[in-house]
FILOPA-656040 format. One record per residue: residue number from 1; residue in three letters; x, y, z of N, C-alpha, C in turn. Coordinates in steps of 0.2 Angstrom, whole numbers, plus 5000, padded with zeros to 4 digits. Layout:
N
ATOM     i    aa    nc1    nc2    nc3   cac1   cac2   cac3    cc1    cc2    cc3
ATOM   NUM   ALA      X      Y      Z      X      Y      Z      X      Y      Z
...
//
This chain:
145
ATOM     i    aa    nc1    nc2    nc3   cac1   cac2   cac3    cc1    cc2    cc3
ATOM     1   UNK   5702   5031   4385   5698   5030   4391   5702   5032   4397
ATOM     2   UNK   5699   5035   4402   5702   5037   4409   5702   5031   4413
ATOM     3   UNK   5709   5032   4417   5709   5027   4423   5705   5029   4429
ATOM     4   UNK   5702   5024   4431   5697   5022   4436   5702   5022   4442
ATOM     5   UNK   5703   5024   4448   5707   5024   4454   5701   5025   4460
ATOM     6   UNK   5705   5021   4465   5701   5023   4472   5707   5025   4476
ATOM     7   UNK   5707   5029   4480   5711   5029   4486   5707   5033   4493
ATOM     8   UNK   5710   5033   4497   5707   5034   4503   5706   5042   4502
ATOM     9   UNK   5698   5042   4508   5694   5047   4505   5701   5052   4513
ATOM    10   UNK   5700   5062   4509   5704   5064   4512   5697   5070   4514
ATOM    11   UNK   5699   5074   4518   5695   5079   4521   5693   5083   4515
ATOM    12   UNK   5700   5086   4510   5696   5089   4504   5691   5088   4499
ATOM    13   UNK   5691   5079   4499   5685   5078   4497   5678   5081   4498
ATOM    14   UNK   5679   5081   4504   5670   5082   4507   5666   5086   4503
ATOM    15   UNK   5669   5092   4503   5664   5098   4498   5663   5098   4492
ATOM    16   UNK   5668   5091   4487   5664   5090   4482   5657   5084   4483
ATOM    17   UNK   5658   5079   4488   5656   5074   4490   5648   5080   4493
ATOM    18   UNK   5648   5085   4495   5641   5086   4499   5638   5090   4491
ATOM    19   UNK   5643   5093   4487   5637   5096   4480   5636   5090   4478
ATOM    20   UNK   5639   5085   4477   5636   5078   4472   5630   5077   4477
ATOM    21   UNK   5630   5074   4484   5623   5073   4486   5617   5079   4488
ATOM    22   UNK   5618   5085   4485   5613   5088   4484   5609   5089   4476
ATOM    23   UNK   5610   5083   4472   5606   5083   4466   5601   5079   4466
ATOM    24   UNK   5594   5082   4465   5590   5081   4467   5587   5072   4466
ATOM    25   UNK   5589   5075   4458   5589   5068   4455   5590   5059   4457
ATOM    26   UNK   5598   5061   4460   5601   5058   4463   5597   5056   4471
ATOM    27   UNK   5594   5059   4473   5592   5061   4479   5584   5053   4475
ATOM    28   UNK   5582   5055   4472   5577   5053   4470   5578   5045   4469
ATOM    29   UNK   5583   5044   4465   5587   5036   4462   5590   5034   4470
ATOM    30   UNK   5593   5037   4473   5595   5034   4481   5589   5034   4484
ATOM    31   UNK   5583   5039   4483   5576   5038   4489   5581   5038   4496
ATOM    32   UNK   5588   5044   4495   5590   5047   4503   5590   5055   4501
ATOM    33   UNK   5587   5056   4506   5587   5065   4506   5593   5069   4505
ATOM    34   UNK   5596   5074   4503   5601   5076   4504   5601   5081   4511
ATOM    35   UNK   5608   5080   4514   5608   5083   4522   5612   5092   4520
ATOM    36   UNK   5611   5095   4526   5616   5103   4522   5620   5100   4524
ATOM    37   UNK   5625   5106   4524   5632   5107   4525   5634   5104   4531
ATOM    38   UNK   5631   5107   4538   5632   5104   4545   5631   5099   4545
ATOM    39   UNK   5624   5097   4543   5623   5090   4545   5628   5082   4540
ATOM    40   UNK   5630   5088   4535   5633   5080   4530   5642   5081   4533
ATOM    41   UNK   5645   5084   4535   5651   5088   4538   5650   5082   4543
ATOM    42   UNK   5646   5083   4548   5646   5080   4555   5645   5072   4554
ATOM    43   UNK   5641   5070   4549   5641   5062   4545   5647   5063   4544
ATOM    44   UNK   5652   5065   4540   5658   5063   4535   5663   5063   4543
ATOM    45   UNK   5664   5065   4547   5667   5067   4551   5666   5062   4556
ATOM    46   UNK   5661   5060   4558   5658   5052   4564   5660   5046   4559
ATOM    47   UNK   5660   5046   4551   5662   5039   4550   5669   5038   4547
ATOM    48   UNK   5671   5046   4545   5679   5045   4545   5683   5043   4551
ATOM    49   UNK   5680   5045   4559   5684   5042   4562   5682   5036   4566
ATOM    50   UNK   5677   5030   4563   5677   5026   4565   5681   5020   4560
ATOM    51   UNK   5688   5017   4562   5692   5012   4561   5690   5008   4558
ATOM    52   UNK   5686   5005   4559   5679   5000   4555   5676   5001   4547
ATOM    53   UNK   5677   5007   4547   5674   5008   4539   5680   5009   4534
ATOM    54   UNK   5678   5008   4528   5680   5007   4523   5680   5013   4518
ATOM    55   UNK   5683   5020   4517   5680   5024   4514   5683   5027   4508
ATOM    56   UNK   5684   5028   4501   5687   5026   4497   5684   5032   4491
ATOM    57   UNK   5688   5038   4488   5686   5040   4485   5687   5039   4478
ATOM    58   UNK   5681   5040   4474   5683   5036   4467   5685   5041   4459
ATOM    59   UNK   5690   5039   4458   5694   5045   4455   5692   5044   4448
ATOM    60   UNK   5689   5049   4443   5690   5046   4434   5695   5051   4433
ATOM    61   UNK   5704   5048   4430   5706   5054   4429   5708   5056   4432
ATOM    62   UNK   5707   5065   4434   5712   5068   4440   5707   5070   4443
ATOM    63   UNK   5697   5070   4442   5692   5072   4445   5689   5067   4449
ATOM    64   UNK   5685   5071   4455   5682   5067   4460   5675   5063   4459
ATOM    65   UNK   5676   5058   4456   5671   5057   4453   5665   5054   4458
ATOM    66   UNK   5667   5052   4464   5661   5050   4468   5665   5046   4475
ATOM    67   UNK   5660   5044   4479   5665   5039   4483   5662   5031   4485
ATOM    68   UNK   5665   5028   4489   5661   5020   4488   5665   5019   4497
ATOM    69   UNK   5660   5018   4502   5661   5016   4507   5658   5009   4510
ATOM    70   UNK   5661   5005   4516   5658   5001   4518   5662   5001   4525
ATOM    71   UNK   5654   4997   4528   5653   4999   4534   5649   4992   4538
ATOM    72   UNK   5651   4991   4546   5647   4985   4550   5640   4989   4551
ATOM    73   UNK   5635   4983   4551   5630   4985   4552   5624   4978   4554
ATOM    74   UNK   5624   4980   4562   5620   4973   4562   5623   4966   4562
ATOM    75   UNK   5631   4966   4563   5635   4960   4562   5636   4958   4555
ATOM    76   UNK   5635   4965   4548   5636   4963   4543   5639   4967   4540
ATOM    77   UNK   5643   4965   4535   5648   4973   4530   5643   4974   4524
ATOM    78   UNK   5641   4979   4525   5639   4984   4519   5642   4987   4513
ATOM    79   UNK   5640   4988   4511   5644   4993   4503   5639   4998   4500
ATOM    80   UNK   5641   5001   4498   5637   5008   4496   5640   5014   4491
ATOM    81   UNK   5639   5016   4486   5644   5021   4482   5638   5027   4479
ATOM    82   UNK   5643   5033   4479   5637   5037   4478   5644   5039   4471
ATOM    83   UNK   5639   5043   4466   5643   5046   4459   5639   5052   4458
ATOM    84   UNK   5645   5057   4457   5639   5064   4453   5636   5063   4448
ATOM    85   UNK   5632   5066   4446   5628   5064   4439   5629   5063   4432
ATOM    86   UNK   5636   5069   4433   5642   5070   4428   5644   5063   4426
ATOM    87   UNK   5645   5059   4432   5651   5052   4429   5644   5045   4427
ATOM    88   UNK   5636   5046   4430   5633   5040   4426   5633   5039   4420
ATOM    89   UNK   5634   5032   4418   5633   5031   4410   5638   5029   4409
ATOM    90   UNK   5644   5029   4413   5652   5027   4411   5655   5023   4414
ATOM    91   UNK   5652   5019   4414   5653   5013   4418   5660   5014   4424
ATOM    92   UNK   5662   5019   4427   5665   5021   4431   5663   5017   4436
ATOM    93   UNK   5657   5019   4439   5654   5015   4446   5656   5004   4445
ATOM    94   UNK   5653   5000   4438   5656   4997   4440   5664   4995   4441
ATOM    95   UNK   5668   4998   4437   5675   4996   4437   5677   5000   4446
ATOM    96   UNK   5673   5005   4446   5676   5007   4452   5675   5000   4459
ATOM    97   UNK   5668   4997   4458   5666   4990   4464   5670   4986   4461
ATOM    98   UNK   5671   4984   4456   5675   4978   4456   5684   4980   4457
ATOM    99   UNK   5687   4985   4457   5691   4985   4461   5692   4985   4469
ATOM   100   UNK   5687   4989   4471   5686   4989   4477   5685   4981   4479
ATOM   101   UNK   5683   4975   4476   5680   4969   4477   5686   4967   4477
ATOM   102   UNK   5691   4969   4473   5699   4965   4472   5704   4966   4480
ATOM   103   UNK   5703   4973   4481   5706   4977   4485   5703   4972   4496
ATOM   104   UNK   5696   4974   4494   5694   4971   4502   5691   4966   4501
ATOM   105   UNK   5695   4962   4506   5692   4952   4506   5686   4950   4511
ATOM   106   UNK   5685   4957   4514   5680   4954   4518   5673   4951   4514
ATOM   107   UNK   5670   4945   4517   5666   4942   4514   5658   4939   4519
ATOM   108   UNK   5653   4939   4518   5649   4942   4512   5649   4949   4515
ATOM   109   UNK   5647   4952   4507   5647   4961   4507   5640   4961   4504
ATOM   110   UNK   5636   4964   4510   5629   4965   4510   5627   4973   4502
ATOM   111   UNK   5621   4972   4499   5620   4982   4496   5614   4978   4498
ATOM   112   UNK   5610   4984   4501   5601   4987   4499   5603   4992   4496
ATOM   113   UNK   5598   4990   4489   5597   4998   4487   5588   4998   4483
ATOM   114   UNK   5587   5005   4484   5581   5004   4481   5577   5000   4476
ATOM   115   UNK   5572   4997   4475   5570   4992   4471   5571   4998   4464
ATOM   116   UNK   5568   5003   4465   5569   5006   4456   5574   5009   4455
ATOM   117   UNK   5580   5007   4460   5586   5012   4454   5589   5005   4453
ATOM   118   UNK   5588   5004   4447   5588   4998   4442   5596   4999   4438
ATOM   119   UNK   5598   5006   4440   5604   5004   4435   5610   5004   4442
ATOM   120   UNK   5610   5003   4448   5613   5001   4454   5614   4994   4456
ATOM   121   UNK   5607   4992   4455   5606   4985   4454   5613   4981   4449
ATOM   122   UNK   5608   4985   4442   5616   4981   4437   5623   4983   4439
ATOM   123   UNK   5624   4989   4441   5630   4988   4443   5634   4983   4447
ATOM   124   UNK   5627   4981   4454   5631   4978   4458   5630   4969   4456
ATOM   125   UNK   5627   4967   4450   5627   4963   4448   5632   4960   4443
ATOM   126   UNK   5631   4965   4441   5639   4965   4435   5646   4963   4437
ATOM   127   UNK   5646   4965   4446   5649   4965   4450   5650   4958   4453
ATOM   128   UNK   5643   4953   4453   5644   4946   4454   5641   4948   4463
ATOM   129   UNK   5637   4954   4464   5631   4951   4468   5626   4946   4465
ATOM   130   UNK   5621   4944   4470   5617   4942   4469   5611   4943   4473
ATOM   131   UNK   5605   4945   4471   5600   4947   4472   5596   4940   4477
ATOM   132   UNK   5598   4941   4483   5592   4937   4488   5586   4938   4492
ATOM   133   UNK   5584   4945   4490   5578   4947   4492   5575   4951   4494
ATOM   134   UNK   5570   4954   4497   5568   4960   4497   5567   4964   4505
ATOM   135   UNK   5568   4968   4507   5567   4972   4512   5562   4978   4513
ATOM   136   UNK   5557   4978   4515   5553   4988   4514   5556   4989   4505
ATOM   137   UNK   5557   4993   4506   5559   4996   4499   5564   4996   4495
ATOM   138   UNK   5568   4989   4498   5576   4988   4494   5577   4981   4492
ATOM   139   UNK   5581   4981   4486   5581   4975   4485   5589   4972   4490
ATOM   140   UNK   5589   4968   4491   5594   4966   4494   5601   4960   4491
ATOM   141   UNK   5607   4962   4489   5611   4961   4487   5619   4956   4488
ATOM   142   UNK   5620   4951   4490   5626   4949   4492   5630   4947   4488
ATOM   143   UNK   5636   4947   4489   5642   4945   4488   5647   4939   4492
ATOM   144   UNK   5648   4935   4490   5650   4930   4493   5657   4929   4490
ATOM   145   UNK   5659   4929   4485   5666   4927   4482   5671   4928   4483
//
């Protein structure tokens, strides 16, 4: 089995971070569009230099398997992980949150995610969110522990 690692996201990562959010699929399980080149550059770029967020790439191994950021939003911390397609099904994502859970003590850590990506949900469940209700199109996700 590979070891699961997070460490801090670097500028090299981006150009695997921008081919992972152009699968469309993925695009369809998030219900978030994929942005080109400039426009996902200039995101990674605005939130890498806000001191406030949390940005953590997630390693399986020696490969870039995805990354897991969190962010204020509304007087609230957010959480949020994206993963190539390549790493679903390996339970990567959740070992990767529940280290990040070990790692950052901030409390409560809000997820929306869409109501049908039902295997995000488990993740963040598995994780010891819990599911308090719904928003437009997301279910809405806390963590308090």
């Amino acid at each position: 089995m590979l070891t699961i690692l997070l460490r801090d996201v670097s500028a090299s990562d981006l150009p695997i971070f921008f081919e992972q959010q152009l699968d469309p699929i993925a695009n369809q399980m998030a219900a978030f569009p994929a942005r080109d080149r400039d426009a996902f550059m200039a995101h990674w770029a605005k939130i890498m230099a806000d001191e406030a967020n949390i940005l953590k790439t997630i390693l399986y191994g020696d490969q870039v398997a995805g990354n897991l950021v969190s962010w204020e939003h509304d007087g609230e911390r957010e959480v949020g992980y994206w993963l190539g397609r390549e790493f679903w099904g390996k339970g990567i994502a959740t070992r990767a949150l529940s280290l990040f859970l070990q790692q950052v003590k901030s409390r409560p850590l809000y997820a929306y995610v869409v109501r049908h990506n039902l295997a995000s949900i488990r993740v963040l469940e598995k994780c010891g969110f819990k599911q308090t209700g719904e928003k437009d199109a997301y279910a809405i996700l806390i963590f308090r522990e």
